[in-house]
C-alpha positions in Angstrom: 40.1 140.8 103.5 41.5 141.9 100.1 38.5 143.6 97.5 39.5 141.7 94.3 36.1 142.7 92.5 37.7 144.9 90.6 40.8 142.4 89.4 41.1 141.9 85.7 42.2 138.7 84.1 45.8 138.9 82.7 44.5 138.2 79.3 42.6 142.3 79.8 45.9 143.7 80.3 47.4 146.2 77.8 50.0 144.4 75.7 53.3 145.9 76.3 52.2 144.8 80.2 51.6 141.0 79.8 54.5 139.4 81.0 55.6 136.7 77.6 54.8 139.8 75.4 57.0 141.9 77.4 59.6 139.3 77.4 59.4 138.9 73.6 59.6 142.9 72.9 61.4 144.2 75.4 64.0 141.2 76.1 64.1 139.2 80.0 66.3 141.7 81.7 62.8 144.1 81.6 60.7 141.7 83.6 60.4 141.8 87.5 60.9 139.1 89.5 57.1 138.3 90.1 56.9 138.7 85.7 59.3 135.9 85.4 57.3 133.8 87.8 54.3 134.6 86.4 55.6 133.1 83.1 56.6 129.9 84.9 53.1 129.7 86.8 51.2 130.3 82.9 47.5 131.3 84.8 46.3 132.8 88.4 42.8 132.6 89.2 39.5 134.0 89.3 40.2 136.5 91.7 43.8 137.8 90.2 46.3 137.5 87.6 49.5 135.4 87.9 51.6 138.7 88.0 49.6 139.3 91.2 50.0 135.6 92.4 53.6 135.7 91.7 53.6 138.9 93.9 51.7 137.2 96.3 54.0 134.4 96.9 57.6 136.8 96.6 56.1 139.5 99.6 55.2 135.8 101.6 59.5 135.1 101.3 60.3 138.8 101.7 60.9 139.1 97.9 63.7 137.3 98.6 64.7 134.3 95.7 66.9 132.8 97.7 64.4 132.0 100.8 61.5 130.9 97.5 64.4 128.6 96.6 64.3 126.5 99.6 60.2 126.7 99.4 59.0 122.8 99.6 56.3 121.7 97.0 53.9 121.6 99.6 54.8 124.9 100.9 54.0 126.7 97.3 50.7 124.1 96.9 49.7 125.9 99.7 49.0 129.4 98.2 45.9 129.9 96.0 45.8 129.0 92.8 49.4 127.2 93.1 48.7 123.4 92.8 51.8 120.8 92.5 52.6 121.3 88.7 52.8 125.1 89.4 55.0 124.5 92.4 57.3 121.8 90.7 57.8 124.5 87.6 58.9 127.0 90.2 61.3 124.8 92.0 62.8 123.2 88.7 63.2 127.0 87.3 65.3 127.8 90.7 67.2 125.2 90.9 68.1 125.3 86.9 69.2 129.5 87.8 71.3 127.9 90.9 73.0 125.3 88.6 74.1 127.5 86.1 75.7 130.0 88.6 77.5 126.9 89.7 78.5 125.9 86.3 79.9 129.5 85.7 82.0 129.4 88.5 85.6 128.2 88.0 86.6 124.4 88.9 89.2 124.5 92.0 91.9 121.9 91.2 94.2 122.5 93.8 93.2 124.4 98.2 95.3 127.4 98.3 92.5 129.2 101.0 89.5 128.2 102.8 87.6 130.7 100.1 88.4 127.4 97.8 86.7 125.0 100.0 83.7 127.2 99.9 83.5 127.4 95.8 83.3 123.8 95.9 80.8 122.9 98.8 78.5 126.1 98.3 76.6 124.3 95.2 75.7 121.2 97.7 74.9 123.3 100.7 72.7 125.8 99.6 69.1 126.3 100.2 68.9 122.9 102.9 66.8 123.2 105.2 68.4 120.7 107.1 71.8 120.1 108.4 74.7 118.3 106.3 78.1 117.1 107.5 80.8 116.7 104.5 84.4 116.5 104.0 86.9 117.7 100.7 89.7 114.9 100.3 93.0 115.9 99.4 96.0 114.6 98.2 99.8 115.8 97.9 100.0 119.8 97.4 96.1 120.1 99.0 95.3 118.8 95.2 91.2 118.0 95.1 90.7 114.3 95.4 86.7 114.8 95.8 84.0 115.0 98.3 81.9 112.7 100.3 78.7 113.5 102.2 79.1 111.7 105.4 75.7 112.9 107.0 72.5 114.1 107.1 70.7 115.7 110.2 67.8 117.9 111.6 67.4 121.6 111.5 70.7 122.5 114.1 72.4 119.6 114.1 74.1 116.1 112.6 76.0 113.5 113.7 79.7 113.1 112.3 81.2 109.8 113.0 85.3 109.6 113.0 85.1 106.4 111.8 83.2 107.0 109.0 85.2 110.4 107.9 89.0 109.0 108.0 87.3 105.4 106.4 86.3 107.9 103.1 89.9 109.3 104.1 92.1 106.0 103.8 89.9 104.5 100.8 91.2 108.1 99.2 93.8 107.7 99.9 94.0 111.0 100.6 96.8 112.8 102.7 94.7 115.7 104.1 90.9 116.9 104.8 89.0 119.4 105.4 85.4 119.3 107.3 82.4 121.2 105.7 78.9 121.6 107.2 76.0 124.1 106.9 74.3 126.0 109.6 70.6 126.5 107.7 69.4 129.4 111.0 72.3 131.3 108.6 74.5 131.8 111.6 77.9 131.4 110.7 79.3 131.4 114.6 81.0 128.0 115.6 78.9 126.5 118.3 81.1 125.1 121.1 80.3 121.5 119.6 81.8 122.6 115.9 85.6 123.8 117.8 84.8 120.5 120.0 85.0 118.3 116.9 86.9 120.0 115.2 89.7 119.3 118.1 89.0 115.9 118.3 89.0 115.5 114.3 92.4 116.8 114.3 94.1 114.8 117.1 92.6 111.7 115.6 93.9 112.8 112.0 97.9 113.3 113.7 97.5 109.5 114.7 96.7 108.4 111.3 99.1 111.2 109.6 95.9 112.5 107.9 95.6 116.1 107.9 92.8 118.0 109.4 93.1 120.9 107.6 90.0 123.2 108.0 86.4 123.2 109.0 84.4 125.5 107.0 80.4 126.4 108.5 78.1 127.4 105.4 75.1 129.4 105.0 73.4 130.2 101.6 75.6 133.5 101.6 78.7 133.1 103.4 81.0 130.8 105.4 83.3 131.1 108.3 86.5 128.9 108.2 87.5 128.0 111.7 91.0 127.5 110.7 91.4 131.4 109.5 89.7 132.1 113.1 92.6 130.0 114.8 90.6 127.9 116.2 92.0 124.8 115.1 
C-alpha cells in the first residue's frame, strides 16, 4: 500500500505550486490537467492533496479527458475523498469544456459530405456509454431540416423501428435522410446488422420516395460513413 506519512497538505506547498495561485500568476494554460481538477475538486484529504487526488483519478482513466468525461457520479464518488458534490463539479466542468467546443464549431446549413453529418451528431453522441439510434432530416438540396433521436439502447446495440424513422420523416416533410448511431466499444466497423438495415432502410425509403442517403457509425473520435464505403 502507498506510504502517505510523509504527504503534506496543499495549504504547505510553496506558493508559485498551489494550483489557484498558479492560475492567478502564471495564467490557465500553465496548469496540468490534474491542477485544473484540483481547482474544481477545492480539498483532498488527510492523506494527500487534491493535486494528488486529481492525479489519482486521471492515471485511473489513462490520463485520458475524454474517458473522465464519460465517468458516472457514482463512478468518481467512488475514489477517496471524492463525494457527490466533488463528482458533480467535475462532470459539470466537462461537459461545459465539450459544449463550448461544440459552440465553436461552425453551424452546417446545407449536406455536401458525410464529414457534415458528423459535425452535427458528434455533440449528441459523445461520451454515451450506451447505444443511440438518430436520423438528420433533409429537405430539397440535402438542406438541414433537423434531427430526431429515435432510440436508446444497451452497450452494443438499439432497436431502430422503420416505422418510427420515415413517421419523423413524413411529419418533416423531409425529402431525404440520413441514419446516425454510435458504437460506444469505439469500433467504427459496420457490424453485418448496421449494412443489414441500412439495405432495408433504403428500399423502404425508394417506396415512399424518401431518400436514404447515408448511415454514419460514431465514436467519441471518429466516424465511418457507410455510404463513402459503398456499402449502401
Amino acid at each position: 500500500m502507498e506510504n502517505y506519512e510523509n504527504k503534506i497538505s496543499i495549504k504547505a506547498w510553496a506558493e508559485e505550486d498551489r494550483p489557484r495561485e498558479k492560475l492567478s500568476g502564471q495564467g490557465r494554460r500553465a496548469l496540468t490537467d490534474a491542477e485544473l481538477i484540483a481547482i474544481l475538486i477545492g480539498s483532498g484529504s488527510r492523506t494527500e492533496t487534491a493535486v494528488e487526488l486529481s492525479k489519482r483519478i486521471l492515471h485511473h482513466y489513462d490520463n485520458d479527458l475524454n474517458k473522465l468525461g464519460k465517468a458516472s457520479i457514482i463512478e468518481l464518488s467512488k475514489f477517496k475523498g471524492i463525494g457527490e458534490a466533488k463528482a458533480i463539479s467535475i462532470i459539470a466542468a466537462l461537459e461545459i469544456g465539450r459544449r463550448r467546443n461544440d459552440s465553436e464549431a461552425s453551424v452546417v446549413e446545407f449536406i455536401t459530405a458525410s464529414k457534415d453529418g458528423y459535425n452535427i451528431m458528434r455533440r449528441h453522441l459523445m461520451d454515451l456509454n450506451h447505444e443511440e439510434f438518430w436520423i438528420i432530416l433533409l429537405g430539397r438540396s440535402n438542406k438541414v431540416l433537423g434531427t430526431e433521436l429515435i432510440s436508446k439502447g444497451g452497450l452494443s446495440a438499439t432497436i431502430c423501428d422503420p416505422k418510427i424513422i420515415f413517421h419523423a420523416a413524413l411529419q418533416y416533410q423531409a425529402s431525404g435522410i440520413i441514419l446516425v448511431h454510435n458504437h460506444p466499444s469505439g469500433n467504427l466497423r459496420p457490424s453485418h446488422d448496421d449494412i443489414q438495415l441500412t439495405k432495408k432502410m433504403t428500399a423502404a425509403g425508394r417506396i415512399l420516395e424518401i431518400g436514404v442517403l447515408d448511415h454514419l457509425i460514431i465514436t467519441d473520435t471518429a466516424y465511418t460513413s457507410l455510404g463513402d464505403e459503398g456499402l449502401m
